[in-house]
C-alpha positions as CSV (number, residue, x, y, z in Angstrom):
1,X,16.8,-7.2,11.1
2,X,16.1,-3.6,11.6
3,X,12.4,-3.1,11.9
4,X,11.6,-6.9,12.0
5,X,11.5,-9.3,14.7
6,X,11.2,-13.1,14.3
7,X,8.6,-15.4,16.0
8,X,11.2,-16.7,18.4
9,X,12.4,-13.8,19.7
10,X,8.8,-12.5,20.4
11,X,8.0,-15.4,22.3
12,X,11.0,-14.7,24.3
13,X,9.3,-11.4,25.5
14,X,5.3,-12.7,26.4
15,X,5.3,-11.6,29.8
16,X,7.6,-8.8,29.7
17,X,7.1,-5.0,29.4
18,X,7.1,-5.1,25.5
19,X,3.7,-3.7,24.1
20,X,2.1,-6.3,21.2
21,X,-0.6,-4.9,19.0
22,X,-2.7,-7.1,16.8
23,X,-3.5,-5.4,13.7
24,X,-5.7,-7.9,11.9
25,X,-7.9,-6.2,9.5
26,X,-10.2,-7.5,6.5
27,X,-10.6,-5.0,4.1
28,X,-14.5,-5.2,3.3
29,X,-15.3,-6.9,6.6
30,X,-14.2,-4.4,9.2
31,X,-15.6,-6.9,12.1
32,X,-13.7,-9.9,11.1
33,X,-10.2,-8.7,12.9
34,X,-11.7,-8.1,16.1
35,X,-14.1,-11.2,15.8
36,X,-10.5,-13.1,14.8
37,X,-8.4,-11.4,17.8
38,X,-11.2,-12.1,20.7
39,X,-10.9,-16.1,18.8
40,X,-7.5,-15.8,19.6
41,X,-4.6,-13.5,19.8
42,X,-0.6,-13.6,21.2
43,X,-0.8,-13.5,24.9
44,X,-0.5,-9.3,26.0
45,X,-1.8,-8.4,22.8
46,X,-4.0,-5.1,22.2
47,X,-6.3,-5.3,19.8
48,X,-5.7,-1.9,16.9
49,X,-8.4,-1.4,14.6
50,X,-7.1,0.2,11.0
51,X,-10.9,2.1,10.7
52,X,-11.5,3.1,13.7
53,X,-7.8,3.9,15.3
54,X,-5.4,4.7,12.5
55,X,-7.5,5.9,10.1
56,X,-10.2,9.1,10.2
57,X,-13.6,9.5,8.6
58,X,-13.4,9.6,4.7
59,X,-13.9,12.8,2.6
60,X,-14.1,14.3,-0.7
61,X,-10.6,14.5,-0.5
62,X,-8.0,12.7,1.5
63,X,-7.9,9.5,0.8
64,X,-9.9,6.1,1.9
65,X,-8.0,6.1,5.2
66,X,-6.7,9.7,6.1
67,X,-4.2,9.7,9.2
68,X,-6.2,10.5,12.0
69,X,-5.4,14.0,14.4
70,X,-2.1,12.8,15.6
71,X,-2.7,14.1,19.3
72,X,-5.7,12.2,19.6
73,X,-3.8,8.9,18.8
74,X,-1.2,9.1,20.7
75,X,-3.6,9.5,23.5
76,X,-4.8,6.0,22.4
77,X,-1.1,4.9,22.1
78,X,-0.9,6.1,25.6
79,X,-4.2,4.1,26.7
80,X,-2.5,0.8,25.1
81,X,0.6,1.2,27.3
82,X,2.6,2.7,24.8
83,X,4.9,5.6,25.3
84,X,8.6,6.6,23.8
85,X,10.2,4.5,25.9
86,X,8.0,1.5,25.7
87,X,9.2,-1.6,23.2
88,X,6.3,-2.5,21.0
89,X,5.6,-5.6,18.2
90,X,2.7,-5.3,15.6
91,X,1.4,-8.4,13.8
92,X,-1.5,-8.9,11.5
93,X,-2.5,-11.7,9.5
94,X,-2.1,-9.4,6.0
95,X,1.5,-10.2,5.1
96,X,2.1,-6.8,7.4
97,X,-0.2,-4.7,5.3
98,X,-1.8,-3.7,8.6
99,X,0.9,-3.9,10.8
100,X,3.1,-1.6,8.8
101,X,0.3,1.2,9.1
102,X,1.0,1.1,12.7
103,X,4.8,0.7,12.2
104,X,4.7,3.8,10.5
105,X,2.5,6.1,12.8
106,X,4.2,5.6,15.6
107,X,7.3,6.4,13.4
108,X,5.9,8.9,12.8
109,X,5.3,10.5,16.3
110,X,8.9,9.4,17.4
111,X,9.0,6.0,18.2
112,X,12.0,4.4,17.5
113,X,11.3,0.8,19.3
114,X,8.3,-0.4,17.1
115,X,8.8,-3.9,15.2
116,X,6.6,-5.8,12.8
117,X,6.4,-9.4,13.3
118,X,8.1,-11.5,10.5
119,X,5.7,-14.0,9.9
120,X,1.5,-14.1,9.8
121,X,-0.6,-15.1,13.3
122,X,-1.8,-18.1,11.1
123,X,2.0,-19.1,11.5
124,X,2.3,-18.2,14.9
125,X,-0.6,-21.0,15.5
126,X,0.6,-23.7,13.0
127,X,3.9,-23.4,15.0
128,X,1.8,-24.2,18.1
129,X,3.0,-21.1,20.2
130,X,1.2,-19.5,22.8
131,X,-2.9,-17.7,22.8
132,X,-4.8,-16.0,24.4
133,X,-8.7,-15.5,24.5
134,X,-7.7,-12.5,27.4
135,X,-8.0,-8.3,26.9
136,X,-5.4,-7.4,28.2
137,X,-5.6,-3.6,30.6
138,X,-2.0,-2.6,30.2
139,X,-0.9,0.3,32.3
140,X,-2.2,3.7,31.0
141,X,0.9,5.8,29.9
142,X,1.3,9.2,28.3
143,X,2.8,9.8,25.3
144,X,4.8,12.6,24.3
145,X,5.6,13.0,20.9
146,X,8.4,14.2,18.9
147,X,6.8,14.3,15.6
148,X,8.9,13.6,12.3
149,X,6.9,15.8,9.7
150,X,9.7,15.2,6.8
151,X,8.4,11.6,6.7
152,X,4.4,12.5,5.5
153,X,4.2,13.9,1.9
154,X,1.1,16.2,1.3
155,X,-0.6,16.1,-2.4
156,X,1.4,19.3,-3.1
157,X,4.8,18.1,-3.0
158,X,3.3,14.6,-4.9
159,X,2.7,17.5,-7.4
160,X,5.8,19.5,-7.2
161,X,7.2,15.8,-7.6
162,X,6.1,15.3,-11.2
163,X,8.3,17.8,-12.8
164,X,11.4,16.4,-9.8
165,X,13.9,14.0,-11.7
166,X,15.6,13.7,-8.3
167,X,12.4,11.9,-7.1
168,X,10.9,8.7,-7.7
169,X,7.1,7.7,-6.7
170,X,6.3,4.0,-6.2
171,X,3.1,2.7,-6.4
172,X,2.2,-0.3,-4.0
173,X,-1.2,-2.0,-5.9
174,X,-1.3,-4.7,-7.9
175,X,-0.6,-4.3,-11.5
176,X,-4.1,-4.5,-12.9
177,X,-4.9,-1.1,-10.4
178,X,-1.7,0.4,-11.5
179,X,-2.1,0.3,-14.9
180,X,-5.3,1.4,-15.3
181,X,-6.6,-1.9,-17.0
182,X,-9.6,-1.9,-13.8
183,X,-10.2,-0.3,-10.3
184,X,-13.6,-0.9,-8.8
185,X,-11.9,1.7,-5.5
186,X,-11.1,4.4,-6.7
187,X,-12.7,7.4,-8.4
188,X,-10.2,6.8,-11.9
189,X,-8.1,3.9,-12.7
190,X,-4.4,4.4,-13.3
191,X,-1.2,6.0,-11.3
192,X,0.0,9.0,-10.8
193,X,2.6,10.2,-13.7
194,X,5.9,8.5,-13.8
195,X,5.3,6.5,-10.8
196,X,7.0,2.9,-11.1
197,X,5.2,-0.2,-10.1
198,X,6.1,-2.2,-6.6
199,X,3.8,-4.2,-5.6
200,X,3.5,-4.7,-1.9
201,X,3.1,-8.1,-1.8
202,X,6.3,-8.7,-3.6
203,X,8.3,-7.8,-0.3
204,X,7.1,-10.9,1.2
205,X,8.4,-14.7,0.3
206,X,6.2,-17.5,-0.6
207,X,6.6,-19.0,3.2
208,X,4.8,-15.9,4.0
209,X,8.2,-14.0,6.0
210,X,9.2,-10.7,5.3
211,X,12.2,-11.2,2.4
212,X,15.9,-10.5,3.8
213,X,17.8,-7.1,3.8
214,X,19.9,-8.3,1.1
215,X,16.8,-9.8,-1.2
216,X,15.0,-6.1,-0.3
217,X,18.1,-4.2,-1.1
218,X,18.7,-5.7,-4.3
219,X,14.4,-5.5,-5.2
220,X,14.5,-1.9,-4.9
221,X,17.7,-0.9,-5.9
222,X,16.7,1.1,-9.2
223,X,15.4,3.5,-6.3
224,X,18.6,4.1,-4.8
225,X,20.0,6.6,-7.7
226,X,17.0,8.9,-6.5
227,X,17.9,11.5,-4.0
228,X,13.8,10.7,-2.4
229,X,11.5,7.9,-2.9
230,X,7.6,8.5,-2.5
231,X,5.4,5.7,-1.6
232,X,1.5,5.6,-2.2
233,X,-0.9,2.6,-2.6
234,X,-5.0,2.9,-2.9
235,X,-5.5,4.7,0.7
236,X,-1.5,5.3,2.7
237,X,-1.8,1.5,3.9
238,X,-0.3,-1.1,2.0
239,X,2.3,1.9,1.1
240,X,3.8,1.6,4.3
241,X,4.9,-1.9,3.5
242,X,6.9,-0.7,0.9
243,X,8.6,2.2,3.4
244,X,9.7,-0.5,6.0
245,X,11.0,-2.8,3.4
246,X,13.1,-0.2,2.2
247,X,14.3,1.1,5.3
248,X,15.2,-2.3,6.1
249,X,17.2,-3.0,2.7
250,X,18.9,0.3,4.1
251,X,17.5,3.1,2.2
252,X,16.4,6.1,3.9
253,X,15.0,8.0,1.4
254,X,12.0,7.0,1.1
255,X,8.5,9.2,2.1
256,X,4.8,8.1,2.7
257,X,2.4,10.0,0.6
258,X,-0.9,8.9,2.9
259,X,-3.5,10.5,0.9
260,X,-2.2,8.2,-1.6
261,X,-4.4,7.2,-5.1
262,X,-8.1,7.6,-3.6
263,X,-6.5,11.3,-2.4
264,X,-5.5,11.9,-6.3
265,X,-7.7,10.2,-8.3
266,X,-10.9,12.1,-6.3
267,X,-9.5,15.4,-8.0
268,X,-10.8,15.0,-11.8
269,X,-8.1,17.9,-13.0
270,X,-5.0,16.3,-11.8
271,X,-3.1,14.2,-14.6
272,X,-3.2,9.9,-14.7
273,X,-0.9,7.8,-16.1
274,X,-1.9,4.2,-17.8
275,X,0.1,1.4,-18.6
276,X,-1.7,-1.5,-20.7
277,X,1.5,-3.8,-20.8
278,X,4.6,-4.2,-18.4
């Protein structure tokens, strides 16, 4: 596995200098993670909140969970012990809808050793492995980054992208947001022109694990006669899911639009698309 790491070999590192982040997140319930994690978390783990550290204050425009100012999280990356060099594993308890988000950032500023975990916490504690109750104060570190700007697409290229039969947009929801059949989220209900449907959660087995390369490669391989792939969700998060999958299956072609549908649906002049049967 490429970006993913298996319950086993995580365990193998508790105690080492690998960094683990616990992402869990309840969309609705922004306490619940961090009530959840202080319950109980992986031994070493910090605890990453998606509102309040990898996500900014919500505009007009921008989506429900702009990126935050880059600088100002990696200084936070920095105060969680994280710097190029350091090894670090995400979890959640979101199938990686929260992890990936993290995945991604630091991807983003130039990490290259960043993993999501494989499996769910709930796993991790029906397996009877190791937790903590402990807040952890990892060593302070600073982190320089090397951003990779090709990998963020602004609502201007997503444009530019419509009239592009090179690119390809994917669009992470469920298939009742996508079509436009109801969306109590967002502004308008539908997808953006053109976009094909790929539902996040169908990158994920039924024993809750992360499907394998092969499995991935052959779910998204109508993308692969595209020269770029563009994912967006609701808000840049569950979109992510979709970019690690398919860099995992082996595609690198893929792009994060962030902004995603609450960043084009809150303009009322831009097109939508609707789709009342599959």
């Amino acid at each position: 596995m490429k970006h993913l790491i298996t319950a086993d070999d995580l365990e193998q590192k508790l105690g080492t200098e690998t960094i683990i982040a616990d992402c869990r997140f309840t969309l609705g319930s922004p306490d619940k993670g961090r009530q959840e994690y202080e319950k109980g978390h992986i031994p070493g783990a910090v605890y990453v909140h998606l509102e309040e550290d990898l996500s900014d204050i919500t505009e007009e425009h921008g989506g429900r969970h702009p990126l935050p100012d880059m600088d100002s999280f990696a200084v936070k990356a920095g105060e969680w012990g994280i710097d190029l060099t350091t090894e670090v594993v995400v979890y959640d308890d979101q199938n990686g809808a929260m992890a990936s988000r993290l995945w991604w950032m630091l991807r983003y500023l130039g990490h290259e050793k960043v993993y999501v975990l494989n499996s769910s916490y709930s796993s991790w504690e029906k397996e009877e492995r190791p937790v903590d109750t402990t807040t952890p104060e990892p060593e302070k570190k600073i982190f320089t980054t090397e951003l990779k700007p090709n990998m963020l697409v602004h609502i201007e290229e997503v444009k530019v992208a419509l009239h592009d039969n090179k690119t390809k947009l994917m669009d992470a929801r469920d298939y009742e947001r996508y079509s436009g059949q109801k969306d109590e989220v967002d502004p308008q209900a539908g997808h953006i022109p053109g976009a094909d449907h790929y539902f996040w959660g169908d990158v994920i087995n039924s024993s809750n694990t992360w499907k394998t390369p092969q499995q991935l490669k052959e779910h998204f391989q109508e993308l692969g006669k595209y020269e770029q792939v563009i994912s967006y969700c609701g808000s840049g998060v569950t979109a992510a899911v979709n970019v690690l999958a398919m860099e995992e299956a082996g595609f690198d072609h893929v792009r994060l639009y962030a902004g995603s549908w609450s960043d084009w649906s809150s303009y009322p002049d831009l097109p939508i698309e609707k789709s009342e049967n599959e």
